[in-house]
Structures are given as C-alpha cells and as structure tokens.
C-alpha positions as CSV (number, residue, x, y, z in Angstrom):
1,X,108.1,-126.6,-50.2
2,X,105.7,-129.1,-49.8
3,X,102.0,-128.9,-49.1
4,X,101.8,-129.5,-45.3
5,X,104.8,-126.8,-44.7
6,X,102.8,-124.1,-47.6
7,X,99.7,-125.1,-44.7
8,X,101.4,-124.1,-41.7
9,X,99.7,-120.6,-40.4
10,X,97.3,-120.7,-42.7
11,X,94.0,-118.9,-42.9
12,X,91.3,-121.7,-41.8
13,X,87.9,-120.9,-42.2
14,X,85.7,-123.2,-40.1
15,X,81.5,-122.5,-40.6
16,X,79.7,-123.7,-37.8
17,X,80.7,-123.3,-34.3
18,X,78.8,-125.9,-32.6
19,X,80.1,-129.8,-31.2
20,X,82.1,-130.3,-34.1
21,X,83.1,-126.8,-35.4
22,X,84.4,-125.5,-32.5
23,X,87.0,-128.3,-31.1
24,X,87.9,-127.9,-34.9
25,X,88.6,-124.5,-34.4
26,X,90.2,-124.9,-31.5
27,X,92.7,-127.6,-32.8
28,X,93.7,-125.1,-35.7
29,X,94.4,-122.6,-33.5
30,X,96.7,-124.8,-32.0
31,X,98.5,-125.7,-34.7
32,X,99.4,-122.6,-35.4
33,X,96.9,-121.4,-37.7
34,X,94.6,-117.6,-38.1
35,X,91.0,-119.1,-37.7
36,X,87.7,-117.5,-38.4
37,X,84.8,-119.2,-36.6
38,X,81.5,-118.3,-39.1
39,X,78.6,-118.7,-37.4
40,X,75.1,-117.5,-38.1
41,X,73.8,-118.0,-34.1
42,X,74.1,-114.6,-32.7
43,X,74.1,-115.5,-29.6
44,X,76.5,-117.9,-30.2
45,X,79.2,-115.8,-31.3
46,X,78.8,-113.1,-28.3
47,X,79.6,-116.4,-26.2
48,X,82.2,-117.0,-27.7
49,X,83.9,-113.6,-28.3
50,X,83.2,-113.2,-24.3
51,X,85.4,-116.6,-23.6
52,X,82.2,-118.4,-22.4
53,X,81.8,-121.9,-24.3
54,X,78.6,-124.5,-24.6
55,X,80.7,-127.0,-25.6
56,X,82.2,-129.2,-22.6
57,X,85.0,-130.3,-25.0
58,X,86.1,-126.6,-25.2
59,X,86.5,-125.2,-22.1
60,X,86.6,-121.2,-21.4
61,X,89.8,-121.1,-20.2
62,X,91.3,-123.0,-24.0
63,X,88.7,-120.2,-25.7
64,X,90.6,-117.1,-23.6
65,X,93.5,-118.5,-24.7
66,X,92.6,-119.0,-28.4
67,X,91.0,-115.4,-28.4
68,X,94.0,-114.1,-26.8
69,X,96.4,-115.1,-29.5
70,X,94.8,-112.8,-31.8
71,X,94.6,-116.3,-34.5
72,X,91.1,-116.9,-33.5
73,X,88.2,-114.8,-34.9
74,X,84.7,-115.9,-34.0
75,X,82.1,-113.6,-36.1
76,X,78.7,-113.6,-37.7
77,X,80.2,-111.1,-41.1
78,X,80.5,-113.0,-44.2
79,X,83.2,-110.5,-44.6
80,X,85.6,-112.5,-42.4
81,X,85.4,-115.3,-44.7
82,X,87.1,-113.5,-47.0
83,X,90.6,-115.0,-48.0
84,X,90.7,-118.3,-46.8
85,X,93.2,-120.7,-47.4
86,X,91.4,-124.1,-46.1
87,X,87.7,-123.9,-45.3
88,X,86.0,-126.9,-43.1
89,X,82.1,-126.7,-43.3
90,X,80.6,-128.6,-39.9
91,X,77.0,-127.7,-40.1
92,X,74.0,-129.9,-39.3
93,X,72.4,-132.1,-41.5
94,X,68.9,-132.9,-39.8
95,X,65.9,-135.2,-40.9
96,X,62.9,-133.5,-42.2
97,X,59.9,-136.0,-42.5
98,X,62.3,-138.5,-42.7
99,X,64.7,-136.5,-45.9
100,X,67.6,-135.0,-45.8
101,X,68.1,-131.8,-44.9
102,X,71.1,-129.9,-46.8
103,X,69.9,-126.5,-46.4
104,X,72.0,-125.8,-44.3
105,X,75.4,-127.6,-46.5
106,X,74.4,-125.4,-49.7
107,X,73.9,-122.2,-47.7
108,X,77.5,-122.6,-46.4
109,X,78.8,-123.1,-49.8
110,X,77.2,-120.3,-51.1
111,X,78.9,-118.2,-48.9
112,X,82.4,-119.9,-49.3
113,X,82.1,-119.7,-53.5
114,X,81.3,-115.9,-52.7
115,X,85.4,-115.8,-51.4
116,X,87.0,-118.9,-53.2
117,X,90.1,-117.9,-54.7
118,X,92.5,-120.5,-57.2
119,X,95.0,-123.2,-54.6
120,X,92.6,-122.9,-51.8
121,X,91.0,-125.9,-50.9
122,X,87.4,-127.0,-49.1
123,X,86.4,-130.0,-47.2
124,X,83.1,-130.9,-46.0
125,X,82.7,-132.7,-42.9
126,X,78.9,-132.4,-42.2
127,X,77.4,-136.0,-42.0
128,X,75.7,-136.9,-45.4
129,X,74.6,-139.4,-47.6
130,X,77.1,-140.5,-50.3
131,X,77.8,-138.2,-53.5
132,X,76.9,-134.8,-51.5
133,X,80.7,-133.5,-51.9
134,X,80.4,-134.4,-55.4
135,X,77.3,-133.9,-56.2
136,X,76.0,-130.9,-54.3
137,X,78.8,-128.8,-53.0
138,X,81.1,-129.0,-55.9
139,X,78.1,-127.5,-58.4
140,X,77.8,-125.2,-56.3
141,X,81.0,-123.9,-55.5
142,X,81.9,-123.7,-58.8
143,X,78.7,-122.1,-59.4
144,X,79.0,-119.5,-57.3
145,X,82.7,-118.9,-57.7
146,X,83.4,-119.3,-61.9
147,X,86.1,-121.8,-60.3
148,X,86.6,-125.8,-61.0
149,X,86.9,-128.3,-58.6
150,X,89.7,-129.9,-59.1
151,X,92.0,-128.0,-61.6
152,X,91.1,-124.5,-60.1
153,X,90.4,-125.3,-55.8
154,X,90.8,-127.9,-54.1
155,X,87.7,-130.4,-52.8
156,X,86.7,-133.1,-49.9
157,X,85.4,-134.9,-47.5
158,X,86.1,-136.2,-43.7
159,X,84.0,-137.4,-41.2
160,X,84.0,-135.5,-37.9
161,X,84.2,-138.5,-35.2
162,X,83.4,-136.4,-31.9
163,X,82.4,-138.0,-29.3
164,X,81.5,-135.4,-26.7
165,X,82.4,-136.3,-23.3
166,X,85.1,-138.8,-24.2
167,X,87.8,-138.4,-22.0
168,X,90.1,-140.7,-23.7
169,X,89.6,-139.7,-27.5
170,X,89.2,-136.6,-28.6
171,X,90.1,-134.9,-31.9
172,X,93.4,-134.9,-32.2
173,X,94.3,-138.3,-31.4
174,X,91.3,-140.1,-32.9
175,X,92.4,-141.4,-36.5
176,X,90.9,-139.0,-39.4
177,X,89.7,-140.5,-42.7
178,X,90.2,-138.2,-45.4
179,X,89.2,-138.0,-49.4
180,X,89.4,-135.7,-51.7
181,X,87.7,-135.6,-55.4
182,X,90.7,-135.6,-57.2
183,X,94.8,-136.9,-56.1
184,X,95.5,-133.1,-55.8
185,X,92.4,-132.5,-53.8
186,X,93.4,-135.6,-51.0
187,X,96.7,-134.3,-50.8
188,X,95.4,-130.9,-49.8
189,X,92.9,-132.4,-47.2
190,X,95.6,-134.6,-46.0
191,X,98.1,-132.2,-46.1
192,X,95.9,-130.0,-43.6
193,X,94.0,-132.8,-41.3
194,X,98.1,-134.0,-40.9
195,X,98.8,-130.5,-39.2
196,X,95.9,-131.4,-35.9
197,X,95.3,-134.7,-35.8
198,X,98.2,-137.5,-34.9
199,X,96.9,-139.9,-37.6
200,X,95.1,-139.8,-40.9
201,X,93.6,-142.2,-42.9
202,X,93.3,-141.3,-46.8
203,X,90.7,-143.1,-48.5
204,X,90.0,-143.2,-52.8
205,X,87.0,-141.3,-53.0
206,X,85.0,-138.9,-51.5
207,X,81.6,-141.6,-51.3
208,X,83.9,-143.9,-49.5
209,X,84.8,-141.0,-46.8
210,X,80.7,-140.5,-46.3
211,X,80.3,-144.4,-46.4
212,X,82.8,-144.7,-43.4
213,X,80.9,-142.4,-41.1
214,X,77.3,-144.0,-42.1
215,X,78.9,-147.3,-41.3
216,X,80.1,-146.4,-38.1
217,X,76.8,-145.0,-36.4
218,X,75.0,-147.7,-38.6
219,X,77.3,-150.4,-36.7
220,X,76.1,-148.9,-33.5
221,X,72.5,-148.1,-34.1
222,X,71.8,-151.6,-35.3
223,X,73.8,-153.5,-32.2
224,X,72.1,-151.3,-30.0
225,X,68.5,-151.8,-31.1
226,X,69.3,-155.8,-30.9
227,X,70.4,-155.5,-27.1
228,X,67.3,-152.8,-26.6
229,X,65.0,-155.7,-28.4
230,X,66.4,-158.4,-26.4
231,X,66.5,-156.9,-23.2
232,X,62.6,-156.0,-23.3
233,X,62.2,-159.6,-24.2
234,X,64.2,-160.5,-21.2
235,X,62.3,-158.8,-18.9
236,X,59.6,-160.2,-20.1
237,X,61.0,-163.7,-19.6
238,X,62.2,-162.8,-16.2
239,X,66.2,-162.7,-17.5
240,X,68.8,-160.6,-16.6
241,X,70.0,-159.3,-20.0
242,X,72.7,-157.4,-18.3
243,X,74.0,-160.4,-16.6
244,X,73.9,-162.6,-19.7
245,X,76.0,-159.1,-21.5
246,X,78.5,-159.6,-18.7
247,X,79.0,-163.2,-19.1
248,X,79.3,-162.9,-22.9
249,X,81.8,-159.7,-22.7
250,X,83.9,-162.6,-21.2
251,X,84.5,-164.2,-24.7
252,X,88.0,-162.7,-26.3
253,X,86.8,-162.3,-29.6
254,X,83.2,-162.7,-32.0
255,X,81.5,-160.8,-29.5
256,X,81.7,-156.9,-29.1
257,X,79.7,-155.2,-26.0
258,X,76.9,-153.1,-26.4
259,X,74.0,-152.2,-23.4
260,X,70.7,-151.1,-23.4
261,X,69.2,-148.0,-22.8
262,X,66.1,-145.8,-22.8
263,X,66.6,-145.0,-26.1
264,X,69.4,-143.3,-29.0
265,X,70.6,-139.5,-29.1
266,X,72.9,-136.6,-30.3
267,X,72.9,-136.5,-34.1
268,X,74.6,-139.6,-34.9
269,X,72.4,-142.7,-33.9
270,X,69.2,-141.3,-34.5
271,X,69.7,-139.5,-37.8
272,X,72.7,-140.7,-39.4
273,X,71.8,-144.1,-40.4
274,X,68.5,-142.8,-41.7
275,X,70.8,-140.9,-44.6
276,X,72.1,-144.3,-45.8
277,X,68.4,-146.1,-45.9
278,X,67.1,-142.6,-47.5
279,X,69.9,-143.0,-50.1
280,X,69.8,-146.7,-50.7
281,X,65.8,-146.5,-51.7
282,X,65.9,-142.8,-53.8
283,X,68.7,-144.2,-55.8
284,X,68.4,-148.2,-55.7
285,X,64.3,-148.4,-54.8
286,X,65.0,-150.6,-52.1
287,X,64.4,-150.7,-48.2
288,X,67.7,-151.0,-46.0
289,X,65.6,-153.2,-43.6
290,X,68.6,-153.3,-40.7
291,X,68.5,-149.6,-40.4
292,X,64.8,-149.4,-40.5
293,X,64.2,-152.1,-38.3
294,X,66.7,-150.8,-35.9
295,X,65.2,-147.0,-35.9
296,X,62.1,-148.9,-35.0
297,X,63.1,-150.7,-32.0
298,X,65.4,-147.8,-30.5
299,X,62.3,-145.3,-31.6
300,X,60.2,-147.0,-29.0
301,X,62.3,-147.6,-26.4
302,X,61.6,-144.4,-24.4
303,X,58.0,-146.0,-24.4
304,X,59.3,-149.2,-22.7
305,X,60.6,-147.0,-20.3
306,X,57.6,-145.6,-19.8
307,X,55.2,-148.7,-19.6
308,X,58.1,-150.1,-17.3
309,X,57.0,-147.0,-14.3
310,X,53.5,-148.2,-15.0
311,X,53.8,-151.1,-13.9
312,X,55.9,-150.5,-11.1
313,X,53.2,-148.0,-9.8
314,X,50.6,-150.3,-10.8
315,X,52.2,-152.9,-8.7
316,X,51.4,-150.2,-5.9
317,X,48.0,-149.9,-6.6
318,X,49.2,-146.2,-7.6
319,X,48.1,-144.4,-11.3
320,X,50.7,-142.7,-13.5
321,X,48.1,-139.6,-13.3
322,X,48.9,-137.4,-10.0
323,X,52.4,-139.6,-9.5
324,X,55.3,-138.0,-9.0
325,X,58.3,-138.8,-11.2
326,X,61.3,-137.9,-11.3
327,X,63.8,-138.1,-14.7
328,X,67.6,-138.1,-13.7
329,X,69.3,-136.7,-16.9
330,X,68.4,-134.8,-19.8
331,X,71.1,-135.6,-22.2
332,X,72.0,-138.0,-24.2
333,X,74.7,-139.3,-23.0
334,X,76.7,-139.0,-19.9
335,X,78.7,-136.2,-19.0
336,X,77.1,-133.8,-21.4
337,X,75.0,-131.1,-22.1
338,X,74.1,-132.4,-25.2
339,X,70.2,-133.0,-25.3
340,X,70.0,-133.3,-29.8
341,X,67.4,-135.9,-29.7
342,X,67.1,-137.2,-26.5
343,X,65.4,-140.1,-25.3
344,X,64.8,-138.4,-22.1
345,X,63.1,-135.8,-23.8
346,X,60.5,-138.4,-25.0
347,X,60.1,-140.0,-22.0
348,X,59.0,-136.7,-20.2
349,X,56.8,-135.6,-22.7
350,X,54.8,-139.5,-22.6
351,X,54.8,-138.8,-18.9
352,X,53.4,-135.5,-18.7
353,X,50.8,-136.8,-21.4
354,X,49.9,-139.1,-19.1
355,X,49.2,-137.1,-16.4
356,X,52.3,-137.3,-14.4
357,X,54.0,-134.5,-12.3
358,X,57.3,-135.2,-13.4
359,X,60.7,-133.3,-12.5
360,X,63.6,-133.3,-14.1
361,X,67.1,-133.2,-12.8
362,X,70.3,-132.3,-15.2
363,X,73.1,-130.6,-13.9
364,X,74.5,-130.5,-18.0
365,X,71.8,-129.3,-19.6
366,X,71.1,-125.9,-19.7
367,X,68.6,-125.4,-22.4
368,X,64.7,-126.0,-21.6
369,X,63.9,-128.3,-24.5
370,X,61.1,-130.3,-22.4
371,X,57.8,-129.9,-21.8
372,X,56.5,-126.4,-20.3
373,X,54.8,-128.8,-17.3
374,X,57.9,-130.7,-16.6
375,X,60.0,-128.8,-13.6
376,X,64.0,-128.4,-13.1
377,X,65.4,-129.6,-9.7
378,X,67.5,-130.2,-8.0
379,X,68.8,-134.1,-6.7
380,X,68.2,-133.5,-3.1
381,X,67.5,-136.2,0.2
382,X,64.3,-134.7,0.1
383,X,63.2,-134.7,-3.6
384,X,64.1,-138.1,-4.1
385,X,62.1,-139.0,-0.8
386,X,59.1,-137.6,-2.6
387,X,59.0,-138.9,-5.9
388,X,56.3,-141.9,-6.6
389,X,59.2,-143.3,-8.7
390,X,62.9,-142.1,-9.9
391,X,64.0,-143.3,-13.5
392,X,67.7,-142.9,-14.1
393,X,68.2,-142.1,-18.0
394,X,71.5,-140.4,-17.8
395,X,74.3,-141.4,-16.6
396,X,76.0,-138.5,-15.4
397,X,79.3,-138.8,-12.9
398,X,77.0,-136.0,-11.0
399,X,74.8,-137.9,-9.7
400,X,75.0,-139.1,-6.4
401,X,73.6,-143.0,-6.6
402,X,74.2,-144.2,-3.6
403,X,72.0,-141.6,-2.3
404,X,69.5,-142.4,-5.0
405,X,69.5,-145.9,-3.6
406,X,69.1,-144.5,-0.2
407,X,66.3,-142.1,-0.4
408,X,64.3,-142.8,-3.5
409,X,61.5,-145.5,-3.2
410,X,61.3,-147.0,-6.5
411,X,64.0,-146.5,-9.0
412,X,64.3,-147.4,-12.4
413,X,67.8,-147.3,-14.1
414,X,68.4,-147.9,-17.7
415,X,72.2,-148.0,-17.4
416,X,72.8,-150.1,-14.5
417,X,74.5,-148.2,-12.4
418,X,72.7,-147.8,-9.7
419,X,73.7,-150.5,-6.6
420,X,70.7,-153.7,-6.5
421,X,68.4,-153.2,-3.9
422,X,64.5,-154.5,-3.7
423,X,63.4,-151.4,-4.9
424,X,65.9,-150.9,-7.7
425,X,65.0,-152.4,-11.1
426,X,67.0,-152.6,-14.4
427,X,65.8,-152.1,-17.9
C-alpha cells in the first residue's frame, strides 16, 4: 500500500478556521477524509456548527453538507485534536512594529505535540519567513511531544495560495508547492496535498517552499507600488496612466499588467513581503530596498487618494471639513468581505480626521472595523445625490456604476470602472 492510498479517510486536523483553514477543511472533507476544524474564536465555531459561514469561498449550503456527513468536526476542545493522522496549521502571522509575529504558529504546535503520535505527519502553511518549519515548529514539536522530526513524524511546508473571490482558481485546481524536511517527510505532504488538489509541485526544502510564497506577493507588491508611483506622477503630468497600461498590455510578451489602486490589502501584499526584508536584515544586516521602497509607496497611497478629493472640492471652492463623502467599498478587494488591512479603512479614518462626514457603503463587509464617526449606507439615487464627492475604492460587482455616474456629482474611481464623464476622474 502506498502512502496516498494509507491517506485516504484519514483523520485531518486543520487549526484555524478562517480564509485559508476553512476551504482547507472543506476540500478534505471532500476527499473523503474525518476533519476536525480547531479553532480558538468562539464565535467562530458556533457559526460554523450552525452551517453559517464568513468565508464567501465556503458557502452555507457546502458547510450543511460537510456537517451532515458526520466527517466534519468544527470545535474549540483541544481534545478533538486528539489522534490525528495529518495536521495542516493555517493561522495568521501578523506584523507587530514591523516583526514577525509567530505567536500564534508556536501556540498551534504546542497543542499538536500535546497529540503527536509516531507515522503522523504536520505541515505548516501559515505565511512565514524562511527556516520557521525548521527552525521553530520542529523544536517545538519535538519538544512537546519526546518525538523527532523526521525519523519519528513526519514535517512540512506549503504555501496556501487563496485568492478569495476568484472565481476561476480556487484550491483545488490552483497548483500546490509542497516540501517537506526530510524525502520521507515530502512524500507524506505530497502524498496528502495529491488527495485535494489536481496538481502539486514538490520542491527540495522546506526554505524554498516559504521562498515561493514571499516571492509571489513580493512580485506583486513591488509591480504594484511602480504603477501606484507612476500613476501619481501621471496625474501630475496630466497623463493617463491607465491608457498608457492599456496600450502597453498590447505587447505579447516583456510586459505583465498590473493597475493602480488606492492602496494594498488582505494579508498577503501588505505583510508578507515585510517577512522577507525582516529576514534578509536580522540574518544578512542588510536592507531589501525593493520591498521597502515598495511598502512605502503603496503605504501612502490611501493619502493620494485623499489629497486627490481635496482638490476636487477645492476646485469648488468647498473644504474637506463639513463635506460629505462617500467611500464605496470596504474590502480589499472586489467581491469580498475581506477588510484585513484595507486601504479603505485608511482612507476613512484621514477623512474623518479631517473633518469630513463621510459614509461608507459595503454590501461584503459585515464587521465595523472603521471609525466610530464614519456611517454604513446604503447606495441609493438619493445618497449619491447628496454626497460632496463619491470615491470608488472597491470594486465590487454590487455596485451599480452606471447609477454612480448618474446621480453622484463628483466621483473619484481608483479602479476605472466607472463610465468617463466630466465629473468622473481616475486615479
């Protein structure tokens, strides 16, 4: 028997039930396997035993059905962890004053080297710097457990590459890289990604696997800070960057397509590539100057944004202080709820600051992360009618933008969407 056919209807353990976790969980369940889904949100896991996701990916009616296989266990006991056979650990990995945060990594291996038995195998799949699977976890698994990695469990590393709101890619037929510390651990990491996911992509080492995922959100962050840079220096010049992106999307190869915005969100753009530079000076003493320079220029974008409705309403003779403004979009990015770092979120605080009565409209987000001043509505006629000006930040298929166009009086978009009008400006 070999390893893939030992791994069918196996006992997954998943910890963390958020973006990644959860479509994770999901996917095993599909495959065939009993999952537990550890998380330590509460409220979280009464959502989820009640069939009512947060996760657009996951919708209620694929939780009923997982729930009502009896293979899918959503709980907040360490006890469930018990007797694992594979355990995937997809919890954050935030900044704190500009350090990694692995709190949140060692607390879930100290619960999994609590219940690690011989043959079963781990895999980390938080984003990290290089050397955490090696480095951190393994200690303290085998710490915690009187096992070794390698010779007594099993031990790796894959990058989760969700994209929420993707309707093309999703998890199982987006290619997986895996790694593993040892030959025996990649087998076992391959042997499990190989029973939900069409394709996967073994790699030599674990530091490779957590180099892949920093060099895919580093890719973006930097191309995206070099069209955020050059359109603000386009509008100054009275260009229009996003014709001149158009015209050079043309060219079949040497150029790749990236537009501006009001700014970088979720966990990936804005923290990721902060892990690498982080890593590069604590262990080399050197700056990574691409990442820096590019947090820099996508870190102030939400204030271009802001100096850009300035203007407009100076150009009226009109103060931001008492105007009206109203922020379509919350989130990130389109067709989400997900608000984790949110340019939005910026720009309505600098507004409010400012003195602004600004409204936001989201039909995504649910959570009240904004400012206590800044009020939910609703995109009617009528409130667009009465908003000083209307800055598009997300996106969303929601929105109505013909009616924007219609009824608003000055709108800014940062995604180009919105139909050209005298009263519509681009970033």
């Amino acid at each position: 028997m070999n390893r893939r056919e030992e791994l069918i209807a196996a006992k997954v353990l998943v910890i963390g039930q958020g973006y990644v976790g959860l479509p994770l969980a999901m996917r095993s369940v599909h495959a065939g396997h009993d999952v537990v889904g550890y998380e330590v949100d509460e409220t979280r896991v009464k959502r989820l035993l009640a069939a009512e996701t947060y996760v657009e990916d996951v919708p209620n009616e694929d939780l009923a059905g997982a729930l009502a296989t009896g293979r899918y266990l959503p709980t907040i006991d360490p006890a469930d962890c018990a007797d694992f056979d594979v355990a995937v650990i997809t919890v954050p990995t935030p900044l704190r004053e500009g350090a990694p945060d692995l709190s949140y990594i060692e607390s879930a291996a100290a619960t999994l080297a609590g219940h690690l038995r011989p043959g079963a195998t781990v895999i980390l799949e938080s984003t990290t710097y290089p050397g955490t699977t090696e480095e951190l976890v393994a200690p303290l698994l085998e710490q915690g457990s009187g096992l070794s990695a390698g010779s007594d469990f099993f031990l790796g590393y894959s990058p989760e590459r969700i994209d929420p709101g993707n309707p093309t890619y999703g998890l199982g037929n987006t290619p997986k890289v895996v790694s593993g510390i040892d030959p025996g651990s990649l087998a076992a990491v391959q042997a499990f990604y190989d029973t939900i996911v069409d394709v996967t992509v073994p790699v030599s080492g674990c530091k490779e696997a957590e180099l892949t995922k920093l060099l895919e959100n580093t890719f973006r962050h930097v191309n995206i800070a070099l069209v955020n840079e050059l359109a603000m220096f386009a509008g100054d010049l009275g260009i229009d960057i996003w014709e001149s992106i158009d015209a050079a999307s043309t060219k079949p190869f040497g150029f790749m397509r990236f537009t501006p915005g009001p700014g970088v969100g979720g966990h990936c753009l804005p923290i990721d590539p902060s892990y690498l530079s982080w890593r590069v000076r604590r262990a080399l003493g050197q700056p990574f100057r691409f990442v820096e320079l590019a947090n820099d220029v996508n870190d102030h974008m939400p204030d271009y944004v802001v100096r850009r409705v300035t203007e407009a309403l100076n150009r009226k003779r009109q103060a931001v202080n008492g105007s009206r403004i109203l922020l379509l979009g919350l989130a990130y990015k389109a067709n989400t709820g997900d608000d984790r770092e949110s340019p939005a979120v910026v720009v309505a605080e600098r507004l409010v600051t400012l003195g602004a009565e600004v409204r936001v409209a989201d039909p995504h987000v649910i959570a009240d992360h904004v400012h206590a001043k800044v009020e939910r509505v609703e995109v009617t006629p009528e409130e667009l009618a009465g908003a000083d000006a209307v800055v598009l930040l997300t996106d969303h298929d929601a929105f109505d933008l013909d009616a924007v166009r219609t009824h608003a009086r000055y709108v800014l978009d940062t995604r180009r969407r919105v139909a050209a009008a005298e009263h519509v400006e681009f970033l």
